[in-house]
N, C-alpha and C positions, 0 to 999 in steps of 0.2 A: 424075880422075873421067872414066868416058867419057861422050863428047861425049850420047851416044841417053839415057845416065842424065838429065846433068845438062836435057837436055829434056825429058823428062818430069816433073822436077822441079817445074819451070818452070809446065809446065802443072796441075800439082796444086793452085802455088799460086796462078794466076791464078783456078782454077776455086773455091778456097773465097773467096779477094774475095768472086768474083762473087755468092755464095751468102749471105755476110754482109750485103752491103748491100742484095740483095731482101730478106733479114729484116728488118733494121732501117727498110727503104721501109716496108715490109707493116706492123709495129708501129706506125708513126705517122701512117699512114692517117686519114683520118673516116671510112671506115668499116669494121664491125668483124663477124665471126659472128654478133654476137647484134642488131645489127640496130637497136641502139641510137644516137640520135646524138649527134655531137661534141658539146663542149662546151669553151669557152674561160675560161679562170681570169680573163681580165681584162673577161670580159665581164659586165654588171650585169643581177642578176635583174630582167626585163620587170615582176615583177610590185610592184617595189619601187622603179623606178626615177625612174618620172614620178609626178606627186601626183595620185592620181585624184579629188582631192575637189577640184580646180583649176577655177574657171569656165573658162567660153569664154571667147574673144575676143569684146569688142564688134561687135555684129553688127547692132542696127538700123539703118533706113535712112528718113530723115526725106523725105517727098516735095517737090521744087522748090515754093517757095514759102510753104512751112510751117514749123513751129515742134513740137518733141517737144509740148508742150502740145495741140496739135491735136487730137493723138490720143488723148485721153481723154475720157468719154463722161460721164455725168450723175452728179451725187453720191449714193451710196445707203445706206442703213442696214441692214449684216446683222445686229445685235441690240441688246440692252445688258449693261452688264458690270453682273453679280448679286453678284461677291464685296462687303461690307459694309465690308471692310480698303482695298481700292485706291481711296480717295478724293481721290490729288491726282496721277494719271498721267502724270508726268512726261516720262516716254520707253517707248516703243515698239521693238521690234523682230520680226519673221518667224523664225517656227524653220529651220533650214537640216538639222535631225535627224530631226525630227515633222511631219506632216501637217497643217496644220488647229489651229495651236499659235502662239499669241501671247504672249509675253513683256513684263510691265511691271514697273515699281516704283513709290514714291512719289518725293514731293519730301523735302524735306529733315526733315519730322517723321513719320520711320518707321526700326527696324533694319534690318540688311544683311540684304533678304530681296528675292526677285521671285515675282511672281504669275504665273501662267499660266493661260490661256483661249481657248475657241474663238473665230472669227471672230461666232457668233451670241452670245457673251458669256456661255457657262457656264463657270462657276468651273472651275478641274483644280487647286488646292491652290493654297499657300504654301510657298514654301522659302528657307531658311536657307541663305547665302551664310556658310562656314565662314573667321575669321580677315578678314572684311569688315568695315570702320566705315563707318556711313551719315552722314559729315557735311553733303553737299548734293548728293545723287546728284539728277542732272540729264536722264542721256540714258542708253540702250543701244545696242548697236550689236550685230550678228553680223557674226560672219566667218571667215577662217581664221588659223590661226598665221604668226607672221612667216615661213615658210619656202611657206608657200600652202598645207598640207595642213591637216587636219582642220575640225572647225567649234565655234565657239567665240560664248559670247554676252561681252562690253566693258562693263563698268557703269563711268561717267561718273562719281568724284565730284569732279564739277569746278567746282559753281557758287560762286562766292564774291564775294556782294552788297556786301561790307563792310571786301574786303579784306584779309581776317585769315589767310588763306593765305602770304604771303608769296611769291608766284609760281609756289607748290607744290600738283601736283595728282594726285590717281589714283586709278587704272582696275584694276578688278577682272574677273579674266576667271575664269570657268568655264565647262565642258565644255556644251556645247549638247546634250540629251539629251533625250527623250519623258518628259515631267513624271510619265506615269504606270507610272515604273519609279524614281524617287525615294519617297525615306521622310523624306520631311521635311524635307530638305537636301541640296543637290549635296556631291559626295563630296570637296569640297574648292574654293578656290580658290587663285589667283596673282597677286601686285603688279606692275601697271605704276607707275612713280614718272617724273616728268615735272615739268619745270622751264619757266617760261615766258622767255625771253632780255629782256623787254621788260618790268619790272611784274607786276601783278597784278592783270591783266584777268579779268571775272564770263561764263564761256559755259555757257551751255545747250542746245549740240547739239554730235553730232560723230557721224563713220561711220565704218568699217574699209575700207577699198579692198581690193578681193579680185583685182584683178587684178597690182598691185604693191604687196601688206601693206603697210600703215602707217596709224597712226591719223590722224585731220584733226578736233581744234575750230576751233569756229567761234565767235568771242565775241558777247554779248549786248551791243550800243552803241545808241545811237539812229539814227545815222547811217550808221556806218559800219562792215561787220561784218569783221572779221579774222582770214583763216586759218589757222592752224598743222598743223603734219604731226609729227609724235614717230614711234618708233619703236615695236613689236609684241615688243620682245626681253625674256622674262622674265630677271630677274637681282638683284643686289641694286645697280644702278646707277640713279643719278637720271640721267634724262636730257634734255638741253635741246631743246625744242622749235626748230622752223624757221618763220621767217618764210615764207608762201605767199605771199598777196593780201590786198589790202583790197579789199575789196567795199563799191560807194556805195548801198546799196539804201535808205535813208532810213528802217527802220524795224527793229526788234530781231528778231534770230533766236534763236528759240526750241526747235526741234528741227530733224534734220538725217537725212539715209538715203543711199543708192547703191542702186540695182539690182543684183540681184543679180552679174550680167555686167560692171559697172562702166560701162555706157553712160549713163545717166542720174543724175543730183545732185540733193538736193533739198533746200531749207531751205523751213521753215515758220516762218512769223510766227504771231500771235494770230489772224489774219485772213485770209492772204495764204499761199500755195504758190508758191514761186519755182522754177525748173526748167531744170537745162541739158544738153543733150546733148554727150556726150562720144564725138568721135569715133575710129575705133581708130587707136593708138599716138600719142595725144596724152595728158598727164597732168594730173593732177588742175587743177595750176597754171594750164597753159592753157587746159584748160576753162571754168576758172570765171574768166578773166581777159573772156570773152565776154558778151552781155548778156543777162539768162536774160528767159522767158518769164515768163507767168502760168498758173498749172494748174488745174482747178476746187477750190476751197476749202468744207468745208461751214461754217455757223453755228453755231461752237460757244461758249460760257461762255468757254472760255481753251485757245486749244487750243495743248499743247505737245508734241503728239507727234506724228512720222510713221514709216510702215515699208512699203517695198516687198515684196510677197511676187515668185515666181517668175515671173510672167507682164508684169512692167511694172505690174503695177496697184501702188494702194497705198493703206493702212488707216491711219487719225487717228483720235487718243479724244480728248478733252477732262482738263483736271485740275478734275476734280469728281466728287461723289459717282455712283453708278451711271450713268454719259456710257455718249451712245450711241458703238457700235462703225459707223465709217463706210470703204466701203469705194470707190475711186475706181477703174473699169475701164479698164482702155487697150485702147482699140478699133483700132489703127493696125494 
């Protein structure tokens, strides 16, 4: 072959390389003619990927010298509750779905049903809790699912005065929903099953921690009231609760809440609003290993319920017939 052939050869085939690997540069570009952009296969839809229905982070801030209690301002009554069914108001909880939307049930002589109402105590119905047994429904709680998304109301049947439980308690959760888009029954529920490791202790409060899901009773003693933490996981497992704390508070708790934000705790006695601030990235454990305040309490018959709405404040009924709706403002 002559030498001038085999060079131009040469250069023919240098020249389509070169020509190959601008195409295949240009092909896998981000960007493209149409003006559209990249997009990476391993990367997670924004709109899917964090749980938007997740609280903040604890964010109050108690002023040197004072006490979360401080900051709350005189006790007031925004109505009474009209419905003629909810005569032994056991527990309380804030809608997290609805506006303007309170959640209760009875004590232990009523079926699997919750009532709902405004803060000035007009009736919004009666609903039937589907696949629920009311053996000693005690407390509600709202919150989100074990995983921190959606919003869900925790019905407590956990009170057991006599022991007959056998260590064995639970929690019905359904879907937290503006009562006036129900027909008479949420559209279902789901079993927590929950084991006590210790006996078969009688509580009548408990809250959902929204900042790290899981449920916490709080037992009913005279002296001495004792934590537990379960789990939020629907399934067909029983599962044994966690020793927390003992708390020496001298006198029986009766209902229980969190803020929404997870910064504040609350147990109510008959009498008494106990109250702890919880500071951020401390958990429940060591919060409430601290010595809580006192927060304004109103005069009620028997009061066993409490629920924080969105602002720090927080609403108490009483268990008895048409009890007034009492609302506690946080002024801090």
């Amino acid at each position: 072959m002559r030498r001038t052939t085999l060079v131009l050869i040469v250069i023919a085939l240098v020249a389509l390389v070169a020509v190959f690997a601008l195409r295949t540069t240009s092909s896998g570009s981000t960007t493209t003619t149409t003006g559209a952009p990249a997009t990476t296969a391993s990367q997670p839809d924004p709109t899917t990927s964090v749980p938007t229905t997740a609280p903040p982070a604890p964010s109050l801030t108690i002023p040197p010298g004072s006490t979360v209690c401080d900051l709350y301002g005189t006790v007031t009554v925004t109505g009474t509750i009209t419905s003629d069914a909810l005569v032994e108001a056991s527990g309380l909880a804030v809608s997290r779905a609805a506006s303007d939307v309170l959640w209760s049930h009875n004590d232990s002589r009523d079926s699997a049903r919750l009532y709902a109402f405004r803060p000035d105590g007009t009736d919004l119905g009666v609903f039937g809790v589907p696949g629920g047994f009311a053996f000693d429904w005690e407390d509600i709680a709202a919150g989100p699912a074990d995983d921190g998304t959606g919003a869900y109301l925790y019905v407590g049947d956990i009170g057991d005065n006599f022991a007959l439980r056998r260590g064995e308690v639970a929690i019905h959760r359904v879907v937290d929903v503006d009562p006036t888009t129900l027909d008479g029954a949420f559209p279902g529920s789901d079993p927590i099953a929950l084991r006590y490791p210790d006996g078969s202790p009688n509580a009548e409060a408990m809250f959902v921690d929204p900042t790290d899901p899981a449920l916490y009773l709080i037992t009913k003693d005279r002296d001495i009231a004792t934590v537990y933490r379960g789990p939020l996981t629907i399934d067909d497992t029983v599962h044994e609760l966690e020793h927390v704390v003992d708390i020496p508070l001298g006198a029986e708790v009766s209902g229980a809440d969190i803020s929404q934000d997870g910064a504040v705790i609350a147990f109510r006695g008959y009498d008494t609003v106990w109250m702890w601030y919880r500071s951020p990235g401390t958990s429940i454990g060591e919060a409430l290993t601290e010595a809580p305040c006192e927060a304004p309490s109103p005069d009620e018959v028997q009061g066993e319920a409490i629920a924080f709405d969105g602002s720090y404040s927080y609403f108490t009924v009483s268990e008895e017939p048409h009890p007034a709706v009492y609302r506690i403002p946080f002024e801090g």
